[in-house]
N, C-alpha and C positions, 0 to 999 in steps of 0.2 A: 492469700496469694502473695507471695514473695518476687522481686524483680530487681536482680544486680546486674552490671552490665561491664563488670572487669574482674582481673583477678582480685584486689584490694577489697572490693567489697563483696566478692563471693569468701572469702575468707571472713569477712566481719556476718554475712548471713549464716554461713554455716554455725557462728558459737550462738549467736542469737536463738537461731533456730533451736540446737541442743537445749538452751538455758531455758526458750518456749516450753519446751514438751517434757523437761523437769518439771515444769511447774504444772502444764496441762497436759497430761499423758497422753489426753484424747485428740489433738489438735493435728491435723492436716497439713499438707504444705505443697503447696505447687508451684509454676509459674517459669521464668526465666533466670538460670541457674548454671553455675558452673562444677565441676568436678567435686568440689569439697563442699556446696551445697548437697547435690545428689546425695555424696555419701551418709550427710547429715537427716538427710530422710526425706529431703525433697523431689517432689514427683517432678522430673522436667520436662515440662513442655516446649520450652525454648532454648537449647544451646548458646551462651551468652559469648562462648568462644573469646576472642578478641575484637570484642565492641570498641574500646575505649580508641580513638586517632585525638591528635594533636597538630597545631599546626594549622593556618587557615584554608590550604592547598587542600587538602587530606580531610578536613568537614566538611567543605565542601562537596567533594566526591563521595562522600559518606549517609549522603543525606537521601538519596534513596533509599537505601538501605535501611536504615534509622527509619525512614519514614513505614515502610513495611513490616519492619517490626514493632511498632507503634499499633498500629492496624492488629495486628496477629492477637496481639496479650490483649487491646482493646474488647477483641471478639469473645478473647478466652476467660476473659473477665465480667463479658456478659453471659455466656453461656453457663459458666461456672457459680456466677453467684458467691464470691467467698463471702465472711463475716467482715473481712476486712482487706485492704491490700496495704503490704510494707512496700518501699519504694526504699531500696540500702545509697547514699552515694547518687553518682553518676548523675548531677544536675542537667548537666545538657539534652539529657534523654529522659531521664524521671518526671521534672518540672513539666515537660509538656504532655507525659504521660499521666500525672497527678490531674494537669485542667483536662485531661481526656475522658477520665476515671470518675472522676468527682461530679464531671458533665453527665456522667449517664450513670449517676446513684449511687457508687462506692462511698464506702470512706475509707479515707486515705491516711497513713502513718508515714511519716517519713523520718526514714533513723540515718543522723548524719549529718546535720543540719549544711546546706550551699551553704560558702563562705560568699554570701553576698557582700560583706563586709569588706572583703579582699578588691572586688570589680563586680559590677554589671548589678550594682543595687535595687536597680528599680523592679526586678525581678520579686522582690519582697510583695508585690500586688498578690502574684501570681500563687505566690504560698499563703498569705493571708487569706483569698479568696477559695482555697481549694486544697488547702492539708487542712486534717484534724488534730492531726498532732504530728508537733515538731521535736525532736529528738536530738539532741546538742552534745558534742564529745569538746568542745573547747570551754572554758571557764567564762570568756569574756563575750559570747554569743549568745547567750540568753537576756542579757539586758539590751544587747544593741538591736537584737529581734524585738522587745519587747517596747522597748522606745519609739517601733515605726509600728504599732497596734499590734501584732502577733501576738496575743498572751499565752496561748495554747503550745509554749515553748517550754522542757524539761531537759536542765544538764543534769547528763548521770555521768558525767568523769572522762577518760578517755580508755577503748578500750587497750591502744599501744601498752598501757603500764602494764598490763599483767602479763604479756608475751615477751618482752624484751630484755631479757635473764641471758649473761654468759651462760655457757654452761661448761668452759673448758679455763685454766688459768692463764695468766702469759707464759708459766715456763713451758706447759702442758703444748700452748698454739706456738712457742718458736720451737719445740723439738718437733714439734709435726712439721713444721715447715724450714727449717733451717736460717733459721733469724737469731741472732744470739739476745740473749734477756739483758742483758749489761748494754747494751746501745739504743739509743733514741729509736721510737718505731713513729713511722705519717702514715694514718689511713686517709684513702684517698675513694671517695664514694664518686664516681661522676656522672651518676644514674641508672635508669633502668631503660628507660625510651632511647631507641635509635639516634634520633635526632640530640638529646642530650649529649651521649656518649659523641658526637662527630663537633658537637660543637666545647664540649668540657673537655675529654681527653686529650687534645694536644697540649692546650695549655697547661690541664695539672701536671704531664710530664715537663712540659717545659720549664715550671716551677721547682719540680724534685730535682732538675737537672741543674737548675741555681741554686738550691740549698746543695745540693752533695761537691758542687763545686767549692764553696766555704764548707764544707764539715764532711767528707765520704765516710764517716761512721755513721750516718741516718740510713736507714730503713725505710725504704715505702713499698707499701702495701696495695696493692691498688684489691678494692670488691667487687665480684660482680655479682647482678640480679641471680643472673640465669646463667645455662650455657651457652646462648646466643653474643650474653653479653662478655663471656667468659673468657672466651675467643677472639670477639673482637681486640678486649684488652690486652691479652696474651699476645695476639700479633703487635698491636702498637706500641708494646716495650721489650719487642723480641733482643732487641740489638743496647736495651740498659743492661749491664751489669749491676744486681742489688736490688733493681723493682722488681716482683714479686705478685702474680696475680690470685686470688683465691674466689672460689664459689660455696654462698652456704655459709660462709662465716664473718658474716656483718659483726652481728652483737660479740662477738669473740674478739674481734679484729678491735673492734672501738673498746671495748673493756682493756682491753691491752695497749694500745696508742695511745702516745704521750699529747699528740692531737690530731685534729684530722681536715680535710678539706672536701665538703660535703654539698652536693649540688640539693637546692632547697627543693621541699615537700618533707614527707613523715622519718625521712632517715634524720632530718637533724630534732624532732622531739626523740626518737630512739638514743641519736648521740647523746642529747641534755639530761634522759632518763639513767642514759650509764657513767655521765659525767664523763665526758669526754669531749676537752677544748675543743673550739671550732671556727674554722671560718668559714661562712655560706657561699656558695657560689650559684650562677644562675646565667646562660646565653641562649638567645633564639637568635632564628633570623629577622635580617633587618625589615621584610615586609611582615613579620607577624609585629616585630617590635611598636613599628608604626601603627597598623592596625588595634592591637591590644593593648599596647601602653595606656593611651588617653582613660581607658578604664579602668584600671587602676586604682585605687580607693586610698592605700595606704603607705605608710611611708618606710615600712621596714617589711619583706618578704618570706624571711624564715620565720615557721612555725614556732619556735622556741622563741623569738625574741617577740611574738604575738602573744604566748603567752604569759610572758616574763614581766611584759607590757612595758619595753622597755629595750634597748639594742644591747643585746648581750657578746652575742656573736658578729662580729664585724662581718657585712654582706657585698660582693661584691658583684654586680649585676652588669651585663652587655658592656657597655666600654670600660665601666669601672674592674671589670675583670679580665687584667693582663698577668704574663707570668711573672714580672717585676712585683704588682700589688701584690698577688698570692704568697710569695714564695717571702717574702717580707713578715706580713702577718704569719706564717707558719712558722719562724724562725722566733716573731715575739712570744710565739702563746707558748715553745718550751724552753724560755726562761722560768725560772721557778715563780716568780713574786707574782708573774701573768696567768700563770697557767693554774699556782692554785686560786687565785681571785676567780676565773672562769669558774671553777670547778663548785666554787661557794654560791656564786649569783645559777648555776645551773642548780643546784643542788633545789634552792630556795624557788623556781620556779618552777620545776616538776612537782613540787607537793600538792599544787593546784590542781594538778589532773584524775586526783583521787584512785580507784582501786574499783574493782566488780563493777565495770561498766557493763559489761553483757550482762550481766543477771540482771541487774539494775532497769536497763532497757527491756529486755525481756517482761520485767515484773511491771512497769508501763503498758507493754504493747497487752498483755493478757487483760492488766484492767479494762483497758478501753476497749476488749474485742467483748469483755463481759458485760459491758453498757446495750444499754436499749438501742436501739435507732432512735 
């Protein structure tokens, strides 16, 4: 039994799944799944749709729902009987799903390991007493697991490295788009969540709009996820002459950007993997800030500089991220002596994240499903 509960990890189920039934031709797969699971061969039982909210307003209201979906895969997990259940990701739903699971005889795999490490550690009970195996894509998560009694913790690498390939050149991406190759280009990430994009995209324009005041040769770029977010972007720099909106061409964009301005979670290891300067950026609102702050764990935010172990990329989070701070740092990192320094200390910190992570995981998940009870 399989259960992801967003896009990001219906995407990491799906290669898993594949890399599975390489290795066990015979192997089954059910559970709660989205579109590129299904494809992958997964029976669905439960539409995972858009599970994932944000936001303390928005969990809240959430938590009915959550709660009967709990219930559902509960049921289908006793009736069904797998060998095993995977749980991808999506702590806030999994975790309580795994003491649910474990309560009534499963055993439990969890590929993805919670970043307890990040906030809300004490949560490591709940996985010590109720996963059989823990599954780790960061380098420096299997000791800090192992240190609070989890031994049953295995890093296979992460699986970002092997997805996150240009596949077009810079001259290739400014004749498609009309950017000339001879002038500085800023990619500019400001999310994928609604709530990102209302609270990042004024300021990163209002940063490009201070750099092109000192230099109107620069180029910005701005990404979007999807077409929901496509749009939004596209109206909010309808009236820039020289911003520039794309969909679909993340890794293209940062392969080509001299550097970039990227709201934290997995796009700034993507950026570190293609080497591409960065400055992190990050705002909520002030009642989540209050409420989720204090939990908090640690002292740098972006991914790449967690696993860099070490602040690579200058972060700049809720007050510390104005368009003055931003558009400063954008302007240092395309100096040359800054920008190739970045590009060496990224370089040197992706090596960490190794190669075949899905197969890797996969050749895990089959042993332990070949074990006894």
């Amino acid at each position: 039994m399989v259960v992801a509960g967003e896009a990001s990890g219906d995407a990491l189920g799906a290669k898993i799944v594949e890399e599975i039934g390489s290795i066990q031709p015979d192997s089954r797969f059910y559970g709660a799944a989205g579109t590129r699971m299904a494809a992958a061969g997964v029976e669905v039982d439960i539409e995972i749709d858009s599970w994932s909210v944000t936001g303390i307003v928005p969990v809240v209201l959430a938590i009915p729902a959550f709660l009967s979906r709990l219930r559902q895969i509960k049921k289908i997990a006793g009736e069904r009987k797998p060998d095993l259940v995977l749980l991808i990701d999506f702590p806030e739903f999994n975790l309580k799903l795994a003491k649910a699971l474990k309560n009534q005889g499963q055993r439990v795999v969890y590929y993805v390991s919670p970043q307890l490490w990040a906030w809300r550690k004490y949560r490591a009970k709940t996985i010590r007493e109720h996963v059989d195996l823990l599954i780790s894509i960061l380098p420096f998560e299997k000791k800090w697991y192992e240190e609070r009694g989890i031994v049953n913790v295995a890093y296979v690498g992460n699986p970002i490295v092997d997805k996150v390939v240009p596949t077009t050149s810079k001259e290739d991406l400014c004749t498609r788009f009309g950017l000339d190759p001879a002038k500085p280009i800023i990619a500019m990430l400001p999310g994928s969540r609604s709530k990102e994009l209302r609270f990042h995209l004024p300021l990163m324009i209002g940063a490009a709009r201070n750099i092109l005041a000192g230099d109107p040769a620069v180029q910005f770029v701005f990404a979007a996820a999807g077409p929901k977010q496509f749009e939004t972007i596209r109206d909010a720099i309808s009236d820039d002459v020289g911003f520039l909106a794309v969909e679909g061409e993340t890794h293209n964009l940062l392969g080509s950007a001299d550097a970039a301005a990227i709201s934290s979670g997995t796009a700034t290891l993507e950026a570190g993997i293609i080497g591409t300067p960065m400055a992190i950026v990050y705002k909520m609102s002030r009642l989540d800030a209050v409420i989720l702050g204090p939990l908090v764990n640690v002292e740098n935010v972006g991914l790449i500089n967690l696993v860099a172990g070490k602040r690579i990329a200058r972060e700049f989070v809720q007050n510390e991220f104005t368009v003055e701070a931003l558009s400063t740092e954008l302007v240092r990192l395309m100096e040359p002596e800054a920008n190739r320094a970045m590009r060496k200390d990224l370089k040197q910190a992706t090596e960490k994240l190794g190669e075949n992570a899905s197969a890797k995981a996969a050749e895990l998940v089959v042993q332990f499903a070949r074990k006894q009870t």
